[in-house]
C-alpha positions, 0 to 999 in steps of 0.5 A: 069323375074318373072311374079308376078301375075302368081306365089302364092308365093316367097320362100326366103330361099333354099338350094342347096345341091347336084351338078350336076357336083361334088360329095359330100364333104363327110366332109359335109355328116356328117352333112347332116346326122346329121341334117336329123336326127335332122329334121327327113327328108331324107338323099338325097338332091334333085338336082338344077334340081330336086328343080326347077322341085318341084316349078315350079309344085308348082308355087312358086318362090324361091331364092336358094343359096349354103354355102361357109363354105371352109375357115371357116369349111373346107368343100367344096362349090358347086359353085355358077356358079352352082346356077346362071346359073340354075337360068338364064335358068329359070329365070321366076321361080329362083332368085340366090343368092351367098355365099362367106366365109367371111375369104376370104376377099378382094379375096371374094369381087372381086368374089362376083363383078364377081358374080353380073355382070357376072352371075346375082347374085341377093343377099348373103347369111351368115351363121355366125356359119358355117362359124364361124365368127361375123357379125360385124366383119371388115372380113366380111366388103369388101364383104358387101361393094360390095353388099351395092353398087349394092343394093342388099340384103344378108340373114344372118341365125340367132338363133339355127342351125339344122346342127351341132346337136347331134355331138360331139361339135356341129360339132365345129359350135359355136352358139353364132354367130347366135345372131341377134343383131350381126348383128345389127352393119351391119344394121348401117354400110350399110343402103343401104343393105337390111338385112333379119334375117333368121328364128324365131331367137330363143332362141333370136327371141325378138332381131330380133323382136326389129332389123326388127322394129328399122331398116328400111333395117331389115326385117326377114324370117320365113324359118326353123321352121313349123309356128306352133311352132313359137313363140307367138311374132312372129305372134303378130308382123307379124299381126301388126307392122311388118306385111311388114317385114315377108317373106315366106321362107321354107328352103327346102329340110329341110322343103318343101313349102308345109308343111309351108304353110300349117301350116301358114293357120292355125297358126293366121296369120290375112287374110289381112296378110298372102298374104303379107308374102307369096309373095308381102313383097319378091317382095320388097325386092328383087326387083321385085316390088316397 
């Protein structure tokens, strides 16, 4: 169990990108390529290992999830067993979250429930465009019943997509379905999930400015971009109205913790804030604290 008073942060958004158990689906490699380039980071993907050994030297707490794009993209997923047996082992330091491909449907709802009572799934995450499909759309429905029911949260990435960029046809990933208003439906349908709009959500970042405000199980993490790009609004609604709805996340290994957290200190984040964003809103969220 995560002891908060021993850790300076909780991370919300990280990827786990290379197994220790399979080899690399080589569909998926190019647009690891691509998106490297596009963030100008290295090619090699740390391992769960690896990724646990940076935070804990780093004394960050973090959540770590996979995506499952197998029906939607056609690429095969690291197993979410992967992540959430790593994350038992550490549990003082790890917080594992699952992906399912919403075009599994009712089979996806069965292993999400297997995920959550078997392996201490703690959350989800979606990623509409590489999974190509709406949020709203009654496909995805069956799964969020399931995490509705358990109360867990699910993150949904929203606005423009590293990955897919500079390839031919955006490596078919269709960005439409990263609008956050997409998602505004779900909000309605499952009071009880807490949703959280994963990055500045831009070129749409006023609709999950306006979404986190409205809804009171919206919240946003500000994982994906340096807080010295962030959108003026993003720091004006943070610093106020918004100031327990903002959640550190970095989306490591794209960017490191380091690096954000840096960037924040000097981005005009108010001092009474910033401790907010870096841990005590995700301790929320994700249940760690009341």
């Amino acid at each position: 169990m995560i002891d908060l008073a021993k850790i300076r942060a909780i991370d919300v958004h990280t990827h786990a990108e290379a197994s220790c158990h399979d080899p690399e689906d080589p569909v998926m490699g190019q647009y690891f390529d691509a998106a490297s380039a596009y963030f100008k980071v290295d090619r090699r993907r740390p391992t769960i290992p690896e990724t646990i050994a940076y935070y804990r030297e780093r004394n960050i707490a973090f959540v770590m999830f996979t995506i499952d794009m197998e029906a939607g993209m056609g690429v095969k997923r690291i197993r979410n067993e992967e992540v959430a047996e790593a994350a038992r082992a550490n549990s003082d330091i790890m917080i594992p979250f699952a992906s399912i491909d919403p075009h599994k449907g009712k089979f996806g709802a069965r292993e999400a429930r297997q995920l959550i009572e078997e392996f201490g799934v703690r959350g989800f995450k979606f990623h509409p465009p590489m999974q190509d499909f709406n949020p709203s759309d009654r496909i995805a429905y069956p799964l969020y019943e399931v995490i509705a029911e358990y109360g867990l949260p699910a993150i949904f990435h929203t606005g423009h997509s590293g990955l897919g960029s500079g390839m031919r046809g955006g490596g078919g990933i269709r960005l439409k379905y990263g609008q956050p208003i997409l998602v505004d439906d779900v909000a309605v349908d499952f009071p009880d999930m807490k949703i959280i709009l994963a990055h500045p959500s831009w070129p749409w970042t006023d609709e999950s400015l306006s979404m986190a405000q409205h809804k009171e199980n919206v919240f946003i993490d500000l994982s994906g971009w340096s807080p010295k790009y962030f959108p003026p609004q993003v720091i004006q609604y943070a610093n106020t109205q918004l100031r327990t709805k903002m959640l550190f996340g970095s989306d490591f290994p794209l960017i490191t913790p380091d690096k954000w957290i840096e960037a924040a200190q000097k981005a005009g984040f108010r001092e009474d804030v910033l401790p907010l964003i870096l841990k005590d809103n995700a301790a929320r969220v994700l249940g760690l604290a009341a």
